[in-house]
LOBA-209971 format. One line per field, with one value per residue (C-alpha): x, y, z; residue in one letter. Coordinates in Angstrom, 1 decimal, padded with zeros to 4 digits, always signed. Layout:
LOBA-209971
xx	[X|...]
yy	[Y|...]
zz	[Z|...]
residuo	[A|...]
***
This chain:
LOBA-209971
xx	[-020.8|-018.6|-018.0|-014.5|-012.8|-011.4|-008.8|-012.2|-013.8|-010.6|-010.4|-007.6|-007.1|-005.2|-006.2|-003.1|-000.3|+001.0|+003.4|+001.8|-002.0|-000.2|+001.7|-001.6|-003.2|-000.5|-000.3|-004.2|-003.5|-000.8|-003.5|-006.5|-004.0|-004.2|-007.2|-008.6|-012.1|-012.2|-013.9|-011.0|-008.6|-010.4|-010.7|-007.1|-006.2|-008.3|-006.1|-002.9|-004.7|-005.7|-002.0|-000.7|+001.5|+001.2|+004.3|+007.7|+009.3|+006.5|+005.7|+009.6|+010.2|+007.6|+009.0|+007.5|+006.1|+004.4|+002.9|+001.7|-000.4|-001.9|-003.0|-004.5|-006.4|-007.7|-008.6|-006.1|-004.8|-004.2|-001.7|-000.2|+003.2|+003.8|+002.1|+004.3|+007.4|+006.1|+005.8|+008.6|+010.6|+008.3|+009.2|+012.6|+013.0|+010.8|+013.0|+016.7|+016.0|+013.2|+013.4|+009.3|+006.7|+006.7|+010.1|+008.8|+006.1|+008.9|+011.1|+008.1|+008.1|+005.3|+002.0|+003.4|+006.9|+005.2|+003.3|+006.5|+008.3|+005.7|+006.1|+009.5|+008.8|+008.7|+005.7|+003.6|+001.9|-000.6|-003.9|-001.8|-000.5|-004.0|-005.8|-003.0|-003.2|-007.0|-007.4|-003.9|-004.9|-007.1|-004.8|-002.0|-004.4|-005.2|-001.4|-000.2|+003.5|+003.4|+005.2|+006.2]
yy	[+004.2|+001.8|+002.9|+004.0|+001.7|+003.4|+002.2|+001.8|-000.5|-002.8|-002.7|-000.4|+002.5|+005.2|+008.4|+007.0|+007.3|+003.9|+002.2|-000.8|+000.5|+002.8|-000.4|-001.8|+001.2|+001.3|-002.4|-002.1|+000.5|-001.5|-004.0|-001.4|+000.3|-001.7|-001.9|-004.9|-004.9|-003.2|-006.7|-009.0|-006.4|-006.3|-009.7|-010.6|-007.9|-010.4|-013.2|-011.6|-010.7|-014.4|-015.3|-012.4|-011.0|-007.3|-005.8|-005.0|-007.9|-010.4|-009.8|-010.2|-013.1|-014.6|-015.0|-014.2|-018.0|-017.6|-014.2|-015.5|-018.1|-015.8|-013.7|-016.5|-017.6|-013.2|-014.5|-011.8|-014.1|-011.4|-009.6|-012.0|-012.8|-008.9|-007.4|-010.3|-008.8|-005.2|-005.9|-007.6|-004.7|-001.8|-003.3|-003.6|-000.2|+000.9|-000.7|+000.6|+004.2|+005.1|+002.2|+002.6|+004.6|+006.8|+008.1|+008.9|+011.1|+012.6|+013.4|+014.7|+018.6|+019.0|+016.7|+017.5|+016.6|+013.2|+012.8|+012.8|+010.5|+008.2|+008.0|+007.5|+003.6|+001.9|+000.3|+002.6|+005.2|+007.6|+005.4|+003.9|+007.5|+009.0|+006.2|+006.2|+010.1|+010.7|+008.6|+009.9|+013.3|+013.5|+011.7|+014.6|+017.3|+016.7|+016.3|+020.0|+018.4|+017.0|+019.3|+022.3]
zz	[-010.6|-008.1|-004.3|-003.7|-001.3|+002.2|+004.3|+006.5|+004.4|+004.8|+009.0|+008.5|+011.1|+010.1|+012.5|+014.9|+012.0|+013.2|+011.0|+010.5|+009.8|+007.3|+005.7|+005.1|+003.5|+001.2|+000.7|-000.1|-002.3|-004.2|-005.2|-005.9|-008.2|-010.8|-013.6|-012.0|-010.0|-006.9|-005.2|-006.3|-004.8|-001.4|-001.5|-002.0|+000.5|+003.1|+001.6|+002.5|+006.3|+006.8|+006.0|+008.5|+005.4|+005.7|+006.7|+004.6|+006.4|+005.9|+002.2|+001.6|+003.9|+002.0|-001.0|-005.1|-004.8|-001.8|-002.9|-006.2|-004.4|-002.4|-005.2|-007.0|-004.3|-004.3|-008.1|-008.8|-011.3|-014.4|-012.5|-010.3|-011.3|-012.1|-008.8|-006.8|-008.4|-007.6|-003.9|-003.4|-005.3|-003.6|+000.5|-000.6|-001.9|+001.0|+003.5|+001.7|+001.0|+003.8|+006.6|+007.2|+005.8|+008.6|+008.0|+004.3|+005.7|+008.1|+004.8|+002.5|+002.9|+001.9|+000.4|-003.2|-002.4|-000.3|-003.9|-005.8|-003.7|-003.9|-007.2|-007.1|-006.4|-009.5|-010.3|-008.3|-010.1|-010.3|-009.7|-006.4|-005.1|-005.7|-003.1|-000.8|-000.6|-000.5|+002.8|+004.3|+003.4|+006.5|+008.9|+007.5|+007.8|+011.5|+012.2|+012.8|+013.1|+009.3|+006.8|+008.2]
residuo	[X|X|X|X|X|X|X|X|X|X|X|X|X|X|X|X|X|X|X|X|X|X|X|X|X|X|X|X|X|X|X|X|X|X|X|X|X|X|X|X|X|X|X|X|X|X|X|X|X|X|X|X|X|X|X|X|X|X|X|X|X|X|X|X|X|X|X|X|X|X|X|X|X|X|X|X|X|X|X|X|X|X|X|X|X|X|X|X|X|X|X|X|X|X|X|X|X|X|X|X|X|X|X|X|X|X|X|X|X|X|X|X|X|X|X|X|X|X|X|X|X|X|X|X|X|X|X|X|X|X|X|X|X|X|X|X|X|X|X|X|X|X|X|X|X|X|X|X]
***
């Protein structure tokens, strides 16, 4: 049976609910969500780290081109062209209806209703929302302010 990746395992600090350690949880969790091995998804997570490209802004500055590369070079080559579409699509809508991740947490009442909004992204599903919410869960639990 295969380890289950963390945000720890990536460098990724989530205890201090800041927006951009939370981007890049999420971001991670974009690339583990899809039926591909969890070592070519870590490794084109490093990609995208070496290139500086994990924010909203970044990944859409960037452009599908650029982001395609990068994935290749992650050997993420199966999904490329789609998962380049996706997280161009997923910042954007990110960006429109919620401005930051952060404010999404704010608006979630509760971890169900932060489940289903989630969701609400196409192209992220249940695979994606499950990893994002298993490491976020402790950070939320620890946060009395969250959901009341």
């Amino acid at each position: 049976m295969k380890k289950a990746v963390y945000s720890r395992d990536l460098g990724i600090k989530l205890e201090f609910g800041e927006e951009k350690e939370l981007f890049k949880w999420f971001f991670a969790c974009l690339l583990f969500g899809k039926p591909i091995q969890q070592e070519v998804a870590k490794r084109t997570y490093f990609e995208f780290e070496k290139e500086g490209i994990l924010s909203p802004e970044k990944i859409l500055s960037s452009g599908w081109d650029k982001l395609v590369e990068i994935l290749d070079r992650g050997h993420y080559v199966r999904y490329d062209f789609s998962t380049a579409t996706k997280l161009l699509e997923v910042c954007k809508e990110l960006r429109e209806r919620h401005g930051s991740l952060n404010n999404l947490l704010l608006k979630a009442k509760s971890l169900k209703d932060l489940e289903r909004k989630l969701l609400e992204f196409k192209g992220v599903g249940k695979v994606t929302t499950k990893i994002f919410l298993r490491d976020l869960r402790k950070s939320i639990n620890n946060d009395t302010s969250l959901f009341k």
